[in-house]
Structure formats: C-alpha cells, structure tokens
Rosetta silent file (secondary structure, phi, psi, omega in degrees, C-alpha in Angstrom):
SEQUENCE: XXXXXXXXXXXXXXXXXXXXXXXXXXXXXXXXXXXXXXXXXXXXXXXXXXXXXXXXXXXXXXXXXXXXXXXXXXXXXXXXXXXXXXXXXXXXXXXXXXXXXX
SCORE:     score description
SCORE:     0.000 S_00000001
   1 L     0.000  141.510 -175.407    0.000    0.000    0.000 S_00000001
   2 L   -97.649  171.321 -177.381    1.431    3.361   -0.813 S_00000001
   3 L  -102.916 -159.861 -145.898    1.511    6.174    1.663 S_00000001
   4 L   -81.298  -57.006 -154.065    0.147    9.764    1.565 S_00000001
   5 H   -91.258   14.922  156.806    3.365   10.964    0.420 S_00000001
   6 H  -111.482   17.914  157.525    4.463    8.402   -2.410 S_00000001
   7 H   -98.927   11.449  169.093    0.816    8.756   -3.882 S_00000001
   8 H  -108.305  -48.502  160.530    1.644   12.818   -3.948 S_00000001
   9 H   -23.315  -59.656 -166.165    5.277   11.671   -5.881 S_00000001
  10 H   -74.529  -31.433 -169.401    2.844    9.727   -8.620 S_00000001
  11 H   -89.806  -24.264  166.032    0.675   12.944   -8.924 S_00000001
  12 H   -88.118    1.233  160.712    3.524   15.290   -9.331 S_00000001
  13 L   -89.887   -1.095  166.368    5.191   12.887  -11.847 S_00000001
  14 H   -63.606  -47.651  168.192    1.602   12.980  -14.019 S_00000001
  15 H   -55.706  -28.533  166.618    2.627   14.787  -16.726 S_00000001
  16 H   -83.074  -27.516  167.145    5.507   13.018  -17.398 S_00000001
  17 H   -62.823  -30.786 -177.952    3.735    9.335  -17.003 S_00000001
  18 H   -81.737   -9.531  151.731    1.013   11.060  -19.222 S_00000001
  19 H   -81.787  -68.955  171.439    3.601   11.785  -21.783 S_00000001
  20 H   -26.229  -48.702 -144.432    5.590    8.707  -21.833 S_00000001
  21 H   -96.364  -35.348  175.442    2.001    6.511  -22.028 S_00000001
  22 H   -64.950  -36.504  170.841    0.924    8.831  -24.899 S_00000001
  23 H   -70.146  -40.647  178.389    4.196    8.160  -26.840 S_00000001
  24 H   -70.848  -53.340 -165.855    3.847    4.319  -26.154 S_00000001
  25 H   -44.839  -51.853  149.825    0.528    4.376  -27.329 S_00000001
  26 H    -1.811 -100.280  176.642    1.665    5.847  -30.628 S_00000001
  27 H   -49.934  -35.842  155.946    4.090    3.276  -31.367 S_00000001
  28 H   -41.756  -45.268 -170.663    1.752    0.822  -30.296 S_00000001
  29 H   -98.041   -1.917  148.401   -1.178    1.768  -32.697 S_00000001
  30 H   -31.362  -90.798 -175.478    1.977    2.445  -35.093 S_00000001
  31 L   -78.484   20.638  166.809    2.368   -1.092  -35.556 S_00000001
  32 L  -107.332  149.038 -175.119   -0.913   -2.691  -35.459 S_00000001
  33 L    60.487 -139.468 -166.507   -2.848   -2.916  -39.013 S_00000001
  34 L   -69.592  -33.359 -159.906   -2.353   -0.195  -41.322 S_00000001
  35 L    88.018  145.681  149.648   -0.432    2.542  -38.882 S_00000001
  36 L   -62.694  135.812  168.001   -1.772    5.770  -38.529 S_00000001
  37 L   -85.893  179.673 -146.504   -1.252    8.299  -41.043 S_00000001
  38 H   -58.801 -103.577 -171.591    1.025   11.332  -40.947 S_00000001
  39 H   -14.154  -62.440  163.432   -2.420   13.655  -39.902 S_00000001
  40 H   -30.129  -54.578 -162.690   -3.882   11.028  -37.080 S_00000001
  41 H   -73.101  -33.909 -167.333   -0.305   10.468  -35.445 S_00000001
  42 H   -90.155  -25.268  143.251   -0.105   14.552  -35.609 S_00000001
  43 H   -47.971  -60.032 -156.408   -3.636   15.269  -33.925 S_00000001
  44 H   -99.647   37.247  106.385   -3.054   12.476  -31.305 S_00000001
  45 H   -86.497  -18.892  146.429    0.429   13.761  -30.777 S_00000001
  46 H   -66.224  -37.439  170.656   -0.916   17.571  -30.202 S_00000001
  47 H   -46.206  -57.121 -171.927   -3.991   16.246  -27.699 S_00000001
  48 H   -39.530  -72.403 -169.423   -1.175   14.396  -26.080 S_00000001
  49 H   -63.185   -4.721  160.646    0.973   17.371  -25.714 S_00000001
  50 H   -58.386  -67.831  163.108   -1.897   19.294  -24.940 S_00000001
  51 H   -65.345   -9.319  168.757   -3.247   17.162  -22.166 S_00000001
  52 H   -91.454  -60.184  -40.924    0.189   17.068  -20.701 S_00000001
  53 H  -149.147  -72.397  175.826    0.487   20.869  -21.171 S_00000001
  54 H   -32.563  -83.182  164.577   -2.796   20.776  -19.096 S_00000001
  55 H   -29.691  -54.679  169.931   -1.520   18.212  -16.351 S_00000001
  56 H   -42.418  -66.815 -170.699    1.310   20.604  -15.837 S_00000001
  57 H   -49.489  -43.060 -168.224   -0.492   23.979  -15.448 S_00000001
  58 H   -63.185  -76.222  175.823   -2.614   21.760  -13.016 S_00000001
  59 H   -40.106  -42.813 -176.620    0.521   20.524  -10.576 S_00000001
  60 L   -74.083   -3.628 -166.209    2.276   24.071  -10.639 S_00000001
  61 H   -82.839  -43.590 -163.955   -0.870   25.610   -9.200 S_00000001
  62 H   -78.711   13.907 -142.623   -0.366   22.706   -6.160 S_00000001
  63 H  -133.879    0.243  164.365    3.174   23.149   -5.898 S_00000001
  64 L    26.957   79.105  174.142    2.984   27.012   -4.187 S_00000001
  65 L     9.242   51.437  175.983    6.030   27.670   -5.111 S_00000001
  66 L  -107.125 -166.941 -174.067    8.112   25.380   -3.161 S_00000001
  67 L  -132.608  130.295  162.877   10.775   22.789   -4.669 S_00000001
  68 E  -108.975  133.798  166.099   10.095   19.226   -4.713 S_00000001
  69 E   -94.442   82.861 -147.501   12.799   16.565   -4.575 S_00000001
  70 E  -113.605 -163.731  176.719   11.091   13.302   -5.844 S_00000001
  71 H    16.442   64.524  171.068   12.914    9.746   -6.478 S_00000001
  72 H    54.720   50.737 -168.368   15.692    9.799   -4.046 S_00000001
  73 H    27.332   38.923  156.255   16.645   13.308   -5.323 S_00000001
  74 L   -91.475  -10.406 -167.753   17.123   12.362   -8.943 S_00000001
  75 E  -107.723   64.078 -155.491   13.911   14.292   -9.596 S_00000001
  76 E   -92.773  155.598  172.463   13.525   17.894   -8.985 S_00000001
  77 E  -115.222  148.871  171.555   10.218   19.778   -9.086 S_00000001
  78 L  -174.793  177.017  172.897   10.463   23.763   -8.954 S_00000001
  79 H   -85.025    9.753  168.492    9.310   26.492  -11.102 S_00000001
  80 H   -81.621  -27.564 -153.410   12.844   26.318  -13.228 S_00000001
  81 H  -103.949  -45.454  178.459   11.880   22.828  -13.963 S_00000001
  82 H   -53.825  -35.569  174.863    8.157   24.011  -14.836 S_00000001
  83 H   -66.725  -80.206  141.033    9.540   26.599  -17.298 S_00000001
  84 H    17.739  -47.078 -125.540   11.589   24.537  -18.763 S_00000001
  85 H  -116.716  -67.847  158.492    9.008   21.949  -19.302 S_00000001
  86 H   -45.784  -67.856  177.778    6.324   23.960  -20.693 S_00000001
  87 H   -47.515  -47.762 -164.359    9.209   25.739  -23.274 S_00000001
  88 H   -85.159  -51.847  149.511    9.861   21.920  -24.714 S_00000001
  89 H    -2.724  -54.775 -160.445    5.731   21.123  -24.880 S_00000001
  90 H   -94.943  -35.012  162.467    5.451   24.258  -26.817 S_00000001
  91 H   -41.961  -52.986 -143.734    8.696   23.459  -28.902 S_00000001
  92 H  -100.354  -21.615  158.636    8.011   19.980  -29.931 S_00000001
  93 H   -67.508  -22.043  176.326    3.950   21.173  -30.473 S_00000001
  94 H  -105.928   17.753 -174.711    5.139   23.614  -33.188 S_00000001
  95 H   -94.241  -64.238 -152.798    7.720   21.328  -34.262 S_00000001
  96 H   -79.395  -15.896  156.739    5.193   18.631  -35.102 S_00000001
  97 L   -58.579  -51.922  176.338    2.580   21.724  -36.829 S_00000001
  98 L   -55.777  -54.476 -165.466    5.332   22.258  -39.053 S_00000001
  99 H   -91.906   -2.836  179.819    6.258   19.161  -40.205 S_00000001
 100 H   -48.659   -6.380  177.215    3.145   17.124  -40.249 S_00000001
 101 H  -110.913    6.644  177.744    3.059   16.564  -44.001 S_00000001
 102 L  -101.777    0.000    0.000    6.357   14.798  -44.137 S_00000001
C-alpha cells in the first residue's frame, strides 16, 4: 500500500507518465494494421501534448512555489523545472505543426 506521500510523488510525476504513455501508445497503434497516417499520429500527438500541457499547469498551481525533490533526489520539481518543461511542450507542439506533411 502506498503512503500519503508516495501517492503525492505519482501525482507530481503525471505529466511526465502522461507523456511517456501517450508516446507508447503511438508506437503501439503504429504497428498494429495499417499505422496511422502522418495527420492522425499529428492530432493524437498535439492532444497528447496538450493534455500534458494541461496536467502541468494543473501541478504548478499545487506546488505554491516550493521545490520538490522526488525519487531519491534524482527528480527535482520547482518552477525552473516548470519553465523549462512547458518551453519543450510548446517546442516539440510547433515542431510537429510544421512538419506534419512529411
């Protein structure tokens, strides 16, 4: 059973499990049948990065500008890490606008 504060760990690590799980799914409906075309994979990779985007905005509101130290301090949370985070979201969503017909 987990305790209060490694079920608070899992909710400030949601955007990144909800990225990761969005990316397997990808490759997952990648290979079954036909694959997704360029325009499917490029919708369902902006919702993704949306819905993470979201999941973010949500956790810095909880996170009152303190610093979290998660996984045996391999993991920091802070607003440097939020910036940061949010800048590569917004990167890799205009990345994937651009390039969507190749």
């Amino acid at each position: 059973m987990l305790d209060p504060n490694q079920m608070k760990d899992f909710l400030l690590l949601a955007p990144e499990i909800l990225l990761a799980s969005a990316g397997l799914l990808l490759l997952l409906f990648g290979t079954i049948g036909r694959g997704l075309g360029n325009r499917e994979a490029s919708a369902v990779s902006i919702v993704s990065l949306v819905l993470t985007a979201l999941v973010l905005l949500r956790v810095e509101e909880r996170l009152e500008w303190r610093r979290y130290v998660l996984l045996d301090g391999s993991f920091v949370i802070d607003g440097f890490s939020f910036f940061w985070k949010m800048l590569v979201l917004l990167a890799t969503a205009l990345t994937i606008l651009i390039s969507y017909r190749f």
